[in-house]
C-alpha positions in Angstrom: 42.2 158.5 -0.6 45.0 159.3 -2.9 44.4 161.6 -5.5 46.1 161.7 -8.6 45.7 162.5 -12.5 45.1 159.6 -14.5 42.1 157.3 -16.0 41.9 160.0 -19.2 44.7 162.0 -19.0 44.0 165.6 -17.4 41.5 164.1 -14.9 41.6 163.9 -11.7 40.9 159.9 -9.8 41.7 159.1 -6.6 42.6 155.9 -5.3 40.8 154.2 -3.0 42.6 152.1 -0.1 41.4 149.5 1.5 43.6 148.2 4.4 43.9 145.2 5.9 43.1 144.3 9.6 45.8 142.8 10.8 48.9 142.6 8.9 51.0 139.2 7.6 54.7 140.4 7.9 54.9 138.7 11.5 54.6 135.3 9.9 57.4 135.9 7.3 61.3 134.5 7.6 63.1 137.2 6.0 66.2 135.7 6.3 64.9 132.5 4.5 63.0 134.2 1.4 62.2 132.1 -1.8 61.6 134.0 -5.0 58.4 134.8 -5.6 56.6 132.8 -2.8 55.5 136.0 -0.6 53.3 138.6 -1.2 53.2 141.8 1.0 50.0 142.7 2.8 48.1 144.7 -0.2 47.8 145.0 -3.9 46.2 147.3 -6.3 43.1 146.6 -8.8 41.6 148.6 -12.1 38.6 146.9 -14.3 38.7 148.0 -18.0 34.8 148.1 -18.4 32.5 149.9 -21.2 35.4 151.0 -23.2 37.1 153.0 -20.7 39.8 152.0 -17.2 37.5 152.7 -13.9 38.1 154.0 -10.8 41.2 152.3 -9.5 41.5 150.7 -5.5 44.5 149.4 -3.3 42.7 146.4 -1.6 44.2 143.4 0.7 46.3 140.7 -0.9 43.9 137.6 -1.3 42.4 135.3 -4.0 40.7 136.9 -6.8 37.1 135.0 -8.3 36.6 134.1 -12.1 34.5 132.1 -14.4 35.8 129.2 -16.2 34.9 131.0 -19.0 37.1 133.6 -18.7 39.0 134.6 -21.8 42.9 134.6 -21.0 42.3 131.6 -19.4 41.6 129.7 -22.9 43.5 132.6 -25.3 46.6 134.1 -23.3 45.5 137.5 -23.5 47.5 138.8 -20.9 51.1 140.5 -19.8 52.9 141.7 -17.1 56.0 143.6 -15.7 58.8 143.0 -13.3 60.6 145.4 -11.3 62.1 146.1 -8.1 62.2 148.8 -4.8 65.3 148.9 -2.5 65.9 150.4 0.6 68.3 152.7 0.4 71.4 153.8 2.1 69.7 157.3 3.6 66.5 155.5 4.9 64.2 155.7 2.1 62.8 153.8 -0.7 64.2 153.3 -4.7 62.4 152.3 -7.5 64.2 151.5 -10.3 64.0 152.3 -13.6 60.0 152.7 -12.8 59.3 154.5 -16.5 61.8 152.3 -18.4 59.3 149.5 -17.2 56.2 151.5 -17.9 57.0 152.2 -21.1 57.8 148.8 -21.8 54.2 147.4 -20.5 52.6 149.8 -22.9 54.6 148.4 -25.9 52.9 144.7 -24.1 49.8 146.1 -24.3 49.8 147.3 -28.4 51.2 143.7 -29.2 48.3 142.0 -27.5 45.5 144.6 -28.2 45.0 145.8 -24.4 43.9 149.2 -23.6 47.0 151.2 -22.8 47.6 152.8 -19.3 48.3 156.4 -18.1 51.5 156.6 -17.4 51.2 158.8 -14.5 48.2 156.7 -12.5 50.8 153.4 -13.4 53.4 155.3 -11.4 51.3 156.5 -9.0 49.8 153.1 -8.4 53.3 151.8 -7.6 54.5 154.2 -5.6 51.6 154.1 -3.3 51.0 150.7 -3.1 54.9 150.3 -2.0 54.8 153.0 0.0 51.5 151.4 1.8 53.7 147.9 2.1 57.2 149.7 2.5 57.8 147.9 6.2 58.1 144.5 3.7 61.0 145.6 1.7 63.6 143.4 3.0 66.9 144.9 5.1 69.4 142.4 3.7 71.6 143.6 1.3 70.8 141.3 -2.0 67.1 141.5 -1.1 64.7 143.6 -2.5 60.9 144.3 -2.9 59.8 142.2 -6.4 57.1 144.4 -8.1 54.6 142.6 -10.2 51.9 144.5 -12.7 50.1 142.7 -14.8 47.0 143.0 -17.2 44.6 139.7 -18.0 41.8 139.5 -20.4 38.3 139.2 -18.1 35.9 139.0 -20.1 33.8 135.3 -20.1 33.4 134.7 -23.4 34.4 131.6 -25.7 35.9 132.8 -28.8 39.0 134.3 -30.5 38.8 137.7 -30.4 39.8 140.6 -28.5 38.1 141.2 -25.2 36.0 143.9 -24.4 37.1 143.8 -20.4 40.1 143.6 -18.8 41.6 143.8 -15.1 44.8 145.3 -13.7 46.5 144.2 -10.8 49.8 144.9 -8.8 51.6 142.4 -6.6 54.2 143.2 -4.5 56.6 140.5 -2.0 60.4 140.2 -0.4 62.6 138.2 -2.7 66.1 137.3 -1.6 68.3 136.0 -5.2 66.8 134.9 -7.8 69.2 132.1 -8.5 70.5 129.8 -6.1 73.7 130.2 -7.5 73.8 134.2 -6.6 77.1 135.9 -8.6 78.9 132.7 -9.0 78.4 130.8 -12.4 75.7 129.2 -14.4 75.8 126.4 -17.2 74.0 126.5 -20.2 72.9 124.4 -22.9 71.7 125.7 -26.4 68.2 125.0 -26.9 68.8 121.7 -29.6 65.4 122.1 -31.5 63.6 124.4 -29.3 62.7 127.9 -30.1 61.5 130.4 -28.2 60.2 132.9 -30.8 60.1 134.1 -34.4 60.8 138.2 -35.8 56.6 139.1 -36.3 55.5 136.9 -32.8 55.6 138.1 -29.8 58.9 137.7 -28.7 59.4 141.4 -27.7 56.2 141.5 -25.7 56.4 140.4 -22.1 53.7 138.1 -22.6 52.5 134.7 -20.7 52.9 132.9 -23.5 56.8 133.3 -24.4 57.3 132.0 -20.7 55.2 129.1 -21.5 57.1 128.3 -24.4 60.7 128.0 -22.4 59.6 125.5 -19.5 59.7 121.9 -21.6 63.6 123.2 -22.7 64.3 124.7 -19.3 63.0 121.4 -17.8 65.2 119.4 -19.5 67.9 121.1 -19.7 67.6 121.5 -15.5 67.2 117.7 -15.8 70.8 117.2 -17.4 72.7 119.5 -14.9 72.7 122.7 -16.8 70.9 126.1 -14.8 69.1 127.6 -18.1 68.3 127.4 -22.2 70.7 129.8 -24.2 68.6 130.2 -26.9 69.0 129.9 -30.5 67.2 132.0 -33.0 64.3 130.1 -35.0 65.3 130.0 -38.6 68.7 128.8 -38.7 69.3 127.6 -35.5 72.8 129.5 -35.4 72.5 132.9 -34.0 71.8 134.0 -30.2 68.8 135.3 -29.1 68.9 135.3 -25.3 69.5 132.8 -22.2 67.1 131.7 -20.3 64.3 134.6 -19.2 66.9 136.9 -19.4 69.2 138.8 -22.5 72.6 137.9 -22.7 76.3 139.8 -23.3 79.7 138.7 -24.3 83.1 140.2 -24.0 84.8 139.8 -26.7 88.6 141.9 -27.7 87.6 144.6 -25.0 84.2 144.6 -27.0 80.9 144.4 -24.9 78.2 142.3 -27.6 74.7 141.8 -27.3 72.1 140.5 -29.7 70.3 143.3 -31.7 66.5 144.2 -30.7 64.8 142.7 -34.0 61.3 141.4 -32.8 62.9 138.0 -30.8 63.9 139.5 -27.7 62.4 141.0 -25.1 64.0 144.8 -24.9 65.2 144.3 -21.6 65.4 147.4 -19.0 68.5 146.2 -17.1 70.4 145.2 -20.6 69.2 149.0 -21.1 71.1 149.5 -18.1 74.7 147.5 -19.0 74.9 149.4 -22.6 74.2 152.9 -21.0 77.2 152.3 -18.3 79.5 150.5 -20.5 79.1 153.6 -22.9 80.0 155.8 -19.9 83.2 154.1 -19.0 84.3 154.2 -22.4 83.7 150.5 -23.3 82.6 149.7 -26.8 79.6 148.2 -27.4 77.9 146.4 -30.1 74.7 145.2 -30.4 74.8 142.4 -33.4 73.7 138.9 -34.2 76.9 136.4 -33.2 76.1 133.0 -33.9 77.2 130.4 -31.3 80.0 129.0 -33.8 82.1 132.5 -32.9 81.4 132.2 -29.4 82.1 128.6 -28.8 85.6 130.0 -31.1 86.2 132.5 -29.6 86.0 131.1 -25.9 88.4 128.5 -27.0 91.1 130.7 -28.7 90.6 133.3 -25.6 89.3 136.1 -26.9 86.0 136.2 -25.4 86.9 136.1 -21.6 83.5 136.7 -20.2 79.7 135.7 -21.2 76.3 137.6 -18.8 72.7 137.1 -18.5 71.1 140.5 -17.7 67.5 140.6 -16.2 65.9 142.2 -13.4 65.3 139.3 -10.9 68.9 138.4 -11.4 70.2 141.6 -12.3 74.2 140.4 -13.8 74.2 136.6 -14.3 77.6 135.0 -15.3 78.3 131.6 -17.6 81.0 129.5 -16.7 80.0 126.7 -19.1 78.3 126.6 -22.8 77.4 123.2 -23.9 76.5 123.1 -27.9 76.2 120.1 -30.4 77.7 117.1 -27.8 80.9 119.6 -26.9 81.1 122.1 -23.6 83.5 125.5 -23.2 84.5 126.8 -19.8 84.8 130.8 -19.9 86.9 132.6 -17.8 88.1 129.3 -15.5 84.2 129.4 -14.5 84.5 132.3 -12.4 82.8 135.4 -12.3 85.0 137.9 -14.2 85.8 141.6 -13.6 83.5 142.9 -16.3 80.1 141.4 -15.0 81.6 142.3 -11.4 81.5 145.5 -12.5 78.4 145.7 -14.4 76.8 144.4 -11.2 78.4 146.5 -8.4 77.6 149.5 -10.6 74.3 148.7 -10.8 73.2 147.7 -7.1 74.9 150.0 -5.9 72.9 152.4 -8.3 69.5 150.6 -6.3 70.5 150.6 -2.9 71.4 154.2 -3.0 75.8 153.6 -2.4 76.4 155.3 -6.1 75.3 158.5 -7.3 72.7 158.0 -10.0 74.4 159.6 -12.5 71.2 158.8 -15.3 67.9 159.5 -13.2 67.1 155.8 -12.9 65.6 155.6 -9.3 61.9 156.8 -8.2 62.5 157.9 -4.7 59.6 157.1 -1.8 60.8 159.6 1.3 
C-alpha cells in the first residue's frame, strides 16, 4: 500500500498494488524498440462512480472488459497525456515536466466535461507506478520510458450526453525515437483542404478526436513521400497552426516564431520548453500567426534559415522540405541547423540528468 492525499483533497487514500507473477521484461529487445508497441509490466486504474473518483489500484498490464455499449466508444469522450521518465546520469529516475502535463490533462478534462483529478494522487500515481516498473526504462541514450494517462467515458449508455462514469488508467513502455528519421530532416506538405481544427472546437484539448481527424491527411501525405501534414488554419487556409501531432517554430532574422495559443493548437509542454530556454539565452521570441506565404518567402530570400516541430515523443523535429500549392522549399540545405541542435541538446540533456535544471522541470524517483 502506498499512501497518499488525494481522491478529495485533504484525504488520505492509499494505493493498492497488485503485482504481477512473473515479470515480461525478459521477452523484450531493447535495442530493437518500436514506438508505442511495449508496455511495462503494470499500470494503474481509478473508476469515477456515484459522483465521486474511488479508491485507486496499480494492477498488471492486461486487456481491460467493456460493453459495446459503452459511451466513448460511440461519442469520444475521452483524453489523454503523454510524457516521458529517463534515467539519469547519477542512477536515478527523471520525470519531466510531470505538472506542466498535469495541468494540461486538467484543462482536457473541462473541455470535455470529465471530472477533474487531484493533482497530487495524479503525481503520485506516476511516480509509483514508474517506480514499480523503473527496471523497464530503457539504458540507451535516445530511449526513454513513454508515460501514458488517459481518461474514457464508461458508462453503457446510448445517447449524447455526458456520462455519469468514467475510468482512469496509466500505461507505461520503452520507446526508442519516435521518428525513423531521428534529428535529421522531415518533409512536409501543407494540408490542401484539410483542417485540423477551428478557434471554439477542441483543438487545445488533447482529445481522441483531433488525432482522428489528422490520419486521412497524414495518410496521404505519407503516401506521396512527405513524413507529416503542416497544417493550415481553418478559415482562410493561409496561416500556420502546427505540423503534424506536434507545434511548430521558425527562425526567422535571429527571431524564434511560433503560432500564438488561440484555441487551434494544442499548448504544447515541450514548445513550453523551447520559448522558456530561448528567452534565457537571450533569443527573441514571438509567438504570432505567419501565414505560409512569408515562410515559403522568406525561406527562399534566406532569412528564415531553420523551421522545428516540437513535441514530446520527438522532442526537436527539424524540416528540410515545405511543399505548398504544386512548389517545394529546401531550408537550411536540409540539414539539421544549429538552432534546433541547440534546442535539442539543451533539452535532453535537461532529461537525462547531463545539464543542470536550471527551471525545476524534472520529478526525481531516488
Amino acid at each position: 500500500m502506498i499512501c497518499i492525499r488525494g481522491l478529495e483533497r485533504g484525504d488520505i487514500v492509499s494505493i493498492e498494488i497488485h503485482k504481477v507473477e512473473k515479470s515480461r521484461i525478459d521477452e523484450v529487445d531493447f535495442d530493437n524498440l518500436v514506438f508505442g508497441h511495449t508496455f511495462s509490466d503494470h499500470m494503474f486504474q481509478m473508476e469515477y462512480r456515484n459522483n465521486k473518483w474511488n479508491p485507486p489500484a496499480i494492477i498488471p498490464f492486461g486487456k481491460i472488459e467493456v460493453y459495446p455499449s459503452l459511451s466513448s466508444l460511440h461519442y469520444g469522450q475521452s483524453i489523454f497525456e503523454g510524457l516521458k521518465a529517463f534515467r539519469s546520469a547519477d542512477g536515478s529516475v527523471n520525470i519531466f515536466r510531470l505538472d506542466k502535463h498535469i495541468a494540461r490533462m486538467e484543462n482536457s478534462c473541462k473541455r470535455m466535461c470529465i471530472p477533474t483529478l487531484d493533482s497530487e494522487m495524479f503525481k503520485e500515481a506516476v511516480t509509483t507506478l514508474v517506480g514499480l516498473d523503473r527496471q523497464w526504462i530503457p539504458q540507451a541514450r535516445g530511449s526513454s520510458l513513454y508515460i501514458r494517462p488517459f481518461i474514457f467515458a464508461s458508462e453503457n449508455y446510448i445517447g449524447v450526453r455526458v456520462s455519469e462514469k468514467y475510468d482512469f488508467y496509466i500505461l507505461t513502455g520503452p520507446v526508442s525515437t519516435y521518428f525513423k528519421e531521428g534529428l535529421s530532416p522531415v518533409k512536409l506538405m501543407t494540408s490542401e483542404g484539410y483542417v485540423r481544427a477551428v478557434r471554439g472546437g477542441l483543438g487545445e484539448a488533447k482529445t481522441a478526436a483531433n488525432y482522428a481527424a489528422s490520419l486521412l491527411p497524414a495518410m496521404e501525405a505519407q503516401r506521396r513521400g512527405f513524413s507529416q501534414v503542416l497544417w493550415l488554419d481553418a478559415l482562410e487556409g493561409k496561416y500556420i497552426d502546427e505540423v503534424g501531432t506536434m507545434n511548430i517554430a521558425f527562425f526567422k532574422d535571429d527571431v524564434l516564431i511560433t503560432p500564438p495559443l488561440e484555441g487551434t493548437i494544442l499548448p504544447g509542454v515541450t514548445r513550453d520548453s523551447v520559448i522558456q530556454i530561448a528567452k534565457k539565452k537571450g533569443i527573441k521570441v514571438e509567438e504570432r500567426r505567419i501565414s505560409i506565404d512569408e515562410v515559403m518567402e522568406s525561406v527562399k530570400d534566406g532569412s528564415m534559415t531553420e523551421i522545428f516541430g516540437t513535441g514530446t515523443a520527438a522532442v526537436i523535429s527539424p524540416v528540410g522540405e515545405v511543399y505548398h500549392n504544386g512548389e517545394s522549399v529546401t531550408v537550411n540545405n536540409f540539414k539539421t541547423g544549429p538552432i534546433a541542435k541547440m534546442f535539442y541538446d539543451e533539452i535532453t540533456g535537461i532529461q537525462y540528468g547531463e545539464k543542470e535544471d536550471t527551471f525545476g522541470w524534472i520529478t526525481k524517483i531516488q
